[in-house]
Rosetta silent file (secondary structure, phi, psi, omega in degrees, C-alpha in Angstrom):
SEQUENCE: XXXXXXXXXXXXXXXXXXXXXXXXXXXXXXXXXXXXXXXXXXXXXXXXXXXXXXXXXXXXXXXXXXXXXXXXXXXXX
SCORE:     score description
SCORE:     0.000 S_00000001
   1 L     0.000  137.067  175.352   55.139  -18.897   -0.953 S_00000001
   2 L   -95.179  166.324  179.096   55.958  -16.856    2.172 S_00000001
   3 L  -137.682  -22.093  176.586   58.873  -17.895    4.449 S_00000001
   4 L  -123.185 -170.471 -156.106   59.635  -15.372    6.914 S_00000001
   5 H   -86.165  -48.042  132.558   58.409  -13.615    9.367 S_00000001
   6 H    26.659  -89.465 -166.836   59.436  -10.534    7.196 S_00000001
   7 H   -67.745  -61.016  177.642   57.284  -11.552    4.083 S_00000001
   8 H   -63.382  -39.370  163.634   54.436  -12.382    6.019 S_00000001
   9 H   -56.638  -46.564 -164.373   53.833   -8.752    7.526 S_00000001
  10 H   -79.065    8.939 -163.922   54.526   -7.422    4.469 S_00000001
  11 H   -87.876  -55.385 -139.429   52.086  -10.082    2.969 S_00000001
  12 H  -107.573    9.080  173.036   49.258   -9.328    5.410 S_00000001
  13 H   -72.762  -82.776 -154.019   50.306   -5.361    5.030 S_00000001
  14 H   -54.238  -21.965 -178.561   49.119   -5.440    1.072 S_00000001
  15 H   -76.001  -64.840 -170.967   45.884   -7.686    2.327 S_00000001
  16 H   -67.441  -23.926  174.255   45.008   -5.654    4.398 S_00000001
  17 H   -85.923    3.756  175.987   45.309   -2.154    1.986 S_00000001
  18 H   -90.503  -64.663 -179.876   43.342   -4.593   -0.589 S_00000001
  19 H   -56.863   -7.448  144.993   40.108   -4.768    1.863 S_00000001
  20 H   -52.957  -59.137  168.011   40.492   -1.512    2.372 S_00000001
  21 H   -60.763  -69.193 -175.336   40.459   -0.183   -0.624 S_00000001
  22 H   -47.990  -28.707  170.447   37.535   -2.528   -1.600 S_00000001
  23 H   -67.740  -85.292  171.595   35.407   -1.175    1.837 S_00000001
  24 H     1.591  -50.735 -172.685   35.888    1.914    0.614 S_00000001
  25 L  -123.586   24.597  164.519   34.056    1.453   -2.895 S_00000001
  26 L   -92.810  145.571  179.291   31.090   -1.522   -1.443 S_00000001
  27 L   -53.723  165.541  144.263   27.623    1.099   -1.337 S_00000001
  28 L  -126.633   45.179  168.124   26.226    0.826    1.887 S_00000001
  29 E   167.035 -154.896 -151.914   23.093    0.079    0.597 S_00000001
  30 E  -158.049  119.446  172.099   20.520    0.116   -2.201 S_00000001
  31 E  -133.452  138.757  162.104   17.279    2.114   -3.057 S_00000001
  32 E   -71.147   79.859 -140.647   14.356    1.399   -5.558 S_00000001
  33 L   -84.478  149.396  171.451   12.950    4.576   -6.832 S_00000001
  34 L  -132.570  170.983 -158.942    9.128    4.557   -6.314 S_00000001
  35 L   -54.157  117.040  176.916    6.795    7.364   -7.613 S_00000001
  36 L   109.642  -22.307 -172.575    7.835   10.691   -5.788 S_00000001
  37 L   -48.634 -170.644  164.412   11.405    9.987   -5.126 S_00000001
  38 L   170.935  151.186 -169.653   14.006   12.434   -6.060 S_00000001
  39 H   -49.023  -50.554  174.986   17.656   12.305   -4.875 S_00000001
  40 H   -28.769  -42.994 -172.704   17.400   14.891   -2.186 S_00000001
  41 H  -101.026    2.067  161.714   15.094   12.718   -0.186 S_00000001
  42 H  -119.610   20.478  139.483   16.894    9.729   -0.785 S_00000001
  43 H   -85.529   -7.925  176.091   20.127   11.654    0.445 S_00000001
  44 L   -86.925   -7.109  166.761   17.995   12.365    3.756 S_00000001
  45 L   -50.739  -74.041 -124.306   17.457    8.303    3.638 S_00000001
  46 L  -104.586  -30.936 -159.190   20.558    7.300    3.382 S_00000001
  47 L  -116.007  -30.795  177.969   22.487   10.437    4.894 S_00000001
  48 L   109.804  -12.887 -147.893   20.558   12.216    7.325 S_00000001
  49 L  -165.460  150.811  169.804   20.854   15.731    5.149 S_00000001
  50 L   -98.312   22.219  167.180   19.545   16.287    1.337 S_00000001
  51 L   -97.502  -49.792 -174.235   23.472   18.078    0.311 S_00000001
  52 L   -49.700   19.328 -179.459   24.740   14.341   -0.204 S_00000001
  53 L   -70.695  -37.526  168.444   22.408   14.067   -3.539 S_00000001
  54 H   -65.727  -25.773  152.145   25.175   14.474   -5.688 S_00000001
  55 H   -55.127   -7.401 -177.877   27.294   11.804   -4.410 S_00000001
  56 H   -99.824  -39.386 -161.654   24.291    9.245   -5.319 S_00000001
  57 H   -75.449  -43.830  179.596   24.177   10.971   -8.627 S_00000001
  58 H   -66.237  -38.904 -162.694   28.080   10.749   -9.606 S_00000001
  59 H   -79.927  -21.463 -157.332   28.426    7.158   -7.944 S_00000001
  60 H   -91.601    7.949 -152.233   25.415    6.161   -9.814 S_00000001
  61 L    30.492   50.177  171.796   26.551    7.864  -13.107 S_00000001
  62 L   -66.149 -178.073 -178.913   23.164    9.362  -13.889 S_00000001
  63 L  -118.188  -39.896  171.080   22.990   11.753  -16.599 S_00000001
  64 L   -85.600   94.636  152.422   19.643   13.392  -15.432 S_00000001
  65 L   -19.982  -32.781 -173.022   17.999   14.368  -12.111 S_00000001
  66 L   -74.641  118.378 -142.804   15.255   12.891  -13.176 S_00000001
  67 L  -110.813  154.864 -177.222   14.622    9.866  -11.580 S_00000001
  68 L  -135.316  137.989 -177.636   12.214    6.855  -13.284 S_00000001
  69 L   -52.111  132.462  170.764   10.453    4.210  -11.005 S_00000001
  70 L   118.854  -32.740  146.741   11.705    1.256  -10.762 S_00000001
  71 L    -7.142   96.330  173.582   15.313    2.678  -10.701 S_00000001
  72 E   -76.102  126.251 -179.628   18.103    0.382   -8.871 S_00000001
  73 E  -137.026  113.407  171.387   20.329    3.118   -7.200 S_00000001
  74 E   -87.253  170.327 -166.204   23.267    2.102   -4.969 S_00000001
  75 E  -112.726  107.319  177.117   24.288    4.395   -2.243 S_00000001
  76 L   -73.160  169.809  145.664   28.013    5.124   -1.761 S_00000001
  77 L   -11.454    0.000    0.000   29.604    5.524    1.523 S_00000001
């Protein structure tokens, strides 16, 4: 239970570094590979620029470049 005034900043301090943290690691989105993808062009999707491809590939832990349709891929941040 909080009681002071105290407690409660430092209450709504750690709340606030929790939703933080958690923005930080929701994707901000989702792609479906269909027939042609390849990460480059779904870092120019998502990013604006094909050099973010690796960041899809690390968050997404592939093992392969090779991408197979049908493929749920979230996008980090």
């Amino acid at each position: 239970m909080i009681s002071g005034s105290s407690e409660l900043s430092s209450f709504l301090e750690r709340l606030r570094q929790q939703i933080d943290n958690l923005a930080g690691n929701t994707p901000i989105g989702r792609h479906l590979v269909v027939d042609g993808d390849n990460l480059q062009k779904i870092s120019v999707k998502f990013y604006g620029t094909p050099d973010n491809w690796k960041k899809i590939f690390d968050y997404n832990k592939l093992t392969t470049t090779e991408l197979s349709t049908g493929t749920l891929l979230e996008i980090p941040q």
